[in-house]
N, C-alpha and C positions, 0 to 999 in steps of 0.2 A: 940780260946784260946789254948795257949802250955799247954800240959798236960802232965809235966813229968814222974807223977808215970807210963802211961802206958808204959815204958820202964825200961824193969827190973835192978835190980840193980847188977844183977851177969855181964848183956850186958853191963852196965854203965864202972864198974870195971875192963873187958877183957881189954876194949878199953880203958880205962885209958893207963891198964900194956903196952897193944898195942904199945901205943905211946910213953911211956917211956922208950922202947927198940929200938925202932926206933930214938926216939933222942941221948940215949946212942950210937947207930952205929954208927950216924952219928957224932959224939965223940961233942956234941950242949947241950945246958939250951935252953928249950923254957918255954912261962909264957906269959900269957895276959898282956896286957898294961893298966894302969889305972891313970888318970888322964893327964890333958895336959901335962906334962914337960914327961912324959914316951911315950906317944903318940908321941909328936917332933919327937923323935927317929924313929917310923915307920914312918913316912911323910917325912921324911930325907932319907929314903932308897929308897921308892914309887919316890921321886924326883931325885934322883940319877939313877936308874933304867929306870923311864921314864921322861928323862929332857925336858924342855920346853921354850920356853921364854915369856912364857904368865904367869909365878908364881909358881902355885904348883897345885899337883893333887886333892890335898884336903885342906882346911882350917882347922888351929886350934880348931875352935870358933864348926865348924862344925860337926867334927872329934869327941869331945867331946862331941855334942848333942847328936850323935848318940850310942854314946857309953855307954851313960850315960840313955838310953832309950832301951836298948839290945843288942847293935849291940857287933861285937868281933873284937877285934886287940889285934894282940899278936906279942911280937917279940922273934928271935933264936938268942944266945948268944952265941958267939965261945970266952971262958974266959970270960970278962969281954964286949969285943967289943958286938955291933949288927951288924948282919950279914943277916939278911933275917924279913920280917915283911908279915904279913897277914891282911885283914879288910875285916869284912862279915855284913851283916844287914841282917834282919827276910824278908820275901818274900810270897808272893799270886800267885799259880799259875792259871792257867785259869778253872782247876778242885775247884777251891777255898781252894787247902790245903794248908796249913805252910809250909815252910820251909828257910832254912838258904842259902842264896845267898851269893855266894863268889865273891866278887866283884877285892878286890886285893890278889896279891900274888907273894912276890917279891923277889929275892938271888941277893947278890952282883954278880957282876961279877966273880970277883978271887973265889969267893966259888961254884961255880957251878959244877953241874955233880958230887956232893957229896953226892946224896941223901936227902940232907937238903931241896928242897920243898918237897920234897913225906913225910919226918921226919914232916913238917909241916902242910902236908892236915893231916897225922893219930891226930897230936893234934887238931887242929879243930873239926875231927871227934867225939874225947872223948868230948871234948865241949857240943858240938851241940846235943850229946844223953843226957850227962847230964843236959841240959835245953831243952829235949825235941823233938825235931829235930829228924825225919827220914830219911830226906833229904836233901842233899846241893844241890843248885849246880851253874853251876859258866858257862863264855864265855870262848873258846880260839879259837884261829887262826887255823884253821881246816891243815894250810899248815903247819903250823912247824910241824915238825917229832917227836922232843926231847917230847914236849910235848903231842902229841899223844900218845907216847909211855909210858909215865909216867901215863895218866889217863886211858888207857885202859889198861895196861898190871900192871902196879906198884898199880892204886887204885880200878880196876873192875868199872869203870864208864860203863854206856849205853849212846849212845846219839841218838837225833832225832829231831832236829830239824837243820835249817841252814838259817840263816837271810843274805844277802846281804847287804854290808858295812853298818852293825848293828848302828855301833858308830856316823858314819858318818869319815868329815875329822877329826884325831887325829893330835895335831903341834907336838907329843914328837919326840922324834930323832926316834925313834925305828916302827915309822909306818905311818911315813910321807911321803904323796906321794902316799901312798898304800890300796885300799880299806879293810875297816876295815870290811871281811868278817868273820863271827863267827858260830861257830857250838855252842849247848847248849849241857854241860856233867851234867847227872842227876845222882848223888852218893847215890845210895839206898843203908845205911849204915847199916840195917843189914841183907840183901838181901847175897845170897850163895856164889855169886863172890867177895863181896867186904870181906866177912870173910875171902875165900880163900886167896884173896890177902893180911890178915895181917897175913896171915899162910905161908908165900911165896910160895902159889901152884901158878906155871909159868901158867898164861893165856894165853901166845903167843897161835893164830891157824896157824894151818900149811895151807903153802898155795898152796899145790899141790892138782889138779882138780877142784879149784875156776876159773870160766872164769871171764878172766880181762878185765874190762871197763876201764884203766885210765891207763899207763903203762909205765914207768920211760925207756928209751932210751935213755943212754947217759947222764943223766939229764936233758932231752928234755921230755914234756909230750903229750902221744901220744893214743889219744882217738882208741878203739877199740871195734867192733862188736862185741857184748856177743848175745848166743840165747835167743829169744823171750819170751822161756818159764822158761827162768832161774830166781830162787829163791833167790841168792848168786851173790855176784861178789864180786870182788878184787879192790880195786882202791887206786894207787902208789901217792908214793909223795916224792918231791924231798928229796935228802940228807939233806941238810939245804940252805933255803929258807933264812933267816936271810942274810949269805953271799951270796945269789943270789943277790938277792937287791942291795948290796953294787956295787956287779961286774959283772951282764947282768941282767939290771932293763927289756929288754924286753921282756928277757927269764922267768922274774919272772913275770911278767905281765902276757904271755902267760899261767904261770902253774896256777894262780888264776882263770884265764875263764876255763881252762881244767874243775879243781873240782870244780869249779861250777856248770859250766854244766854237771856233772860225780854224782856230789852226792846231791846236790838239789833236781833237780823234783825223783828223789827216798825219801828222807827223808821226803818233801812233800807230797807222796802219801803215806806215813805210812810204810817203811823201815826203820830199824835204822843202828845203826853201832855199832853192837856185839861184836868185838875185832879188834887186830890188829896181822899182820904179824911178824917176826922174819926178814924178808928182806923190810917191810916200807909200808906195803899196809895196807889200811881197809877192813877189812871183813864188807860189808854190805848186808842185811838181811832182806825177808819182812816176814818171818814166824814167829808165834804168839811170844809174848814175856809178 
């Protein structure tokens, strides 16, 4: 059962202001969606973002069950347009506690690199405290950078877990072809990092004296011997993986078995991935957390 009162209303509040200043930066109206014809709206961006020829990512009919039973979609408003959409449902983890799974999370294209998804995880946030939620948390592509960067350094995410083509095959344009390998980012929203990060204290770690397991050369990835008894490593990842794809699918191929084999059987035996670099690596980590 959610029990919102055990989260106080001063925490509820911050995270409100939180996000209202972060969609102000992001010069954005964000606002939950309610009812099907406002809904359309996110499914039209979810479909744009990731197109298909098998329909849509989600169903109307569907969309609105779940919304209409707790789940959250909200969409960002640049003037009057939508521009970016979100959809989360309530979640069981294997400890058996609540929390809020962030399932999608989408920006047009032209509006990218504005900070309007990071504008979007902070309103989810205030969300999910004020019915309760202490946690989100959501899949991504362990190889894109842009997005490493944004959950571990923009929202103090932890991760620890890493599933092998989780999804299976995907048809959209955007991960066709490609094992749909996934890391899990666990957003303990009011845990010391993730405050920090709506205070803008910079997470980046620095990456000098980390021995590097995984190691960008050229944009080529290139596995290396760390000591036996090392605590810490470092492990790189391309510039952007997106246009690899496009333009040396085997170089991109290559750099998916690298981190696989690089941060798997670590995350596996109970290592997580603490932060990230300033020059594109993960700091991973088996000391207590």
């Amino acid at each position: 059962m959610i029990t919102p009162n055990s989260i106080s209303t001063e925490a509820i509040g911050q995270a409100h202001k939180d996000a209202k200043r972060r969609s102000e930066d992001a010069q954005v109206s964000i606002r939950n969606l309610l009812g099907v014809a406002e809904q359309d709206y996110a499914r039209a961006i979810f479909d744009e973002v990731w197109p298909t020829d098998e329909g849509t990512q989600i169903t109307a009919n569907l969309l609105q069950a779940m919304v209409h039973n707790g789940a959250y979609v909200s969409g960002v408003f640049f003037d009057v347009d939508i521009i970016a959409a979100a959809f989360a449902f309530p979640g069981i983890d294997s400890q058996k506690h609540l929390h809020l799974h962030s399932h999608m999370a989408a920006v047009k294209e032209k509006y990218r690199n504005r900070n309007i998804g990071s504008a979007l995880k902070w309103h989810q946030r205030a969300w999910a405290l004020e019915n309760g939620y202490e946690t989100i948390t959501w899949t991504f592509d362990p190889l894109v950078r842009r997005n490493a960067r944004l959950n571990l350094v923009k929202l103090g995410v932890q991760v620890f877990d890493y599933f092998p083509d989780f999804y299976g095959d995907l048809p959209d344009a955007l991960n066709a072809g490609d094992p749909t390998d996934r890391v899990i980012a666990r957003w303990n929203l009011l845990s010391e990092p993730v405050v920090g990060a709506a205070r803008n204290i910079n997470l980046e770690i620095p990456a000098e004296s980390i021995p590097v397991a995984l190691a960008n050369e050229n944009e080529k990835a290139v596995q290396r011997a760390v000591p036996a008894n090392a605590e810490i490593v470092a492990i790189y990842l391309p510039t952007d993986i997106i246009q690899m794809r496009s333009e040396n699918s085997a170089r991109a191929w290559e750099w998916r078995l690298s981190l696989r084999e690089a941060l798997q059987p670590r995350l596996d035996s109970g290592w997580y991935i603490k932060g990230f670099t300033k020059d594109g690596a993960y700091v991973v980590s088996k000391e207590a957390h």
